[in-house]
N, C-alpha and C positions, 0 to 999 in steps of 0.2 A: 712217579717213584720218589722223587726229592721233597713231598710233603710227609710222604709216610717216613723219610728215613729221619726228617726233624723230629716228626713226633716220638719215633723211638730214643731218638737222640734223647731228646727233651722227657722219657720218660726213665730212661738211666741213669740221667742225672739226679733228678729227683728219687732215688732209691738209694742212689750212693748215697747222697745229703742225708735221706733217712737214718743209713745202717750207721755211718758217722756219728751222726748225732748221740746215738742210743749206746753207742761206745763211749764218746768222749760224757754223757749224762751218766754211765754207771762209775766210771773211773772219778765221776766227782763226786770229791770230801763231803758231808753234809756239814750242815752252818755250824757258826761256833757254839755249844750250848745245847745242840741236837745230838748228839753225838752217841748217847748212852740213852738218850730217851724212847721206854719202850712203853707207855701207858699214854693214851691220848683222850685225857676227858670226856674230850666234846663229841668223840667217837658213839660214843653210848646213843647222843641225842641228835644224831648225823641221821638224814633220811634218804642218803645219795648210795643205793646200792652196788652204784660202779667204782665208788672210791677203794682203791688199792690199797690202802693204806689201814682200812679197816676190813680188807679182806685176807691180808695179811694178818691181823691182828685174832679174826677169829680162825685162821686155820693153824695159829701157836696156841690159840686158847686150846683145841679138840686136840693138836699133839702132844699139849701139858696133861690132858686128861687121859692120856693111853699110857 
């Protein structure tokens, strides 16, 4: 019973550390200079379909067009 209770252990930790994280990464500022930036060039010629940042970008394109 005392291996399975570390691995629980040791898996609650690692969730808190996650949920933490994903709190303290939204409450940060973005850099100086990024701030107002809504147009990302290089987005266009990006081949990486899991980037966030450019799926964000097309789903403001389609709300601008409604």
């Amino acid at each position: 019973m005392g291996p399975v209770l570390i691995g629980i252990g040791i898996l609650a930790v690692l969730i808190v550390l996650f949920a933490v994280s994903l709190y303290l990464n939204a409450k940060t500022s973005p850099p100086e200079g990024c701030e107002h930036q809504k147009v990302f060039p290089a987005c266009a010629s990006c081949s990486e379909h899991s980037c966030l940042v450019k799926a964000s970008l097309e789903m403001k394109k389609q709300h601008d067009r409604q």
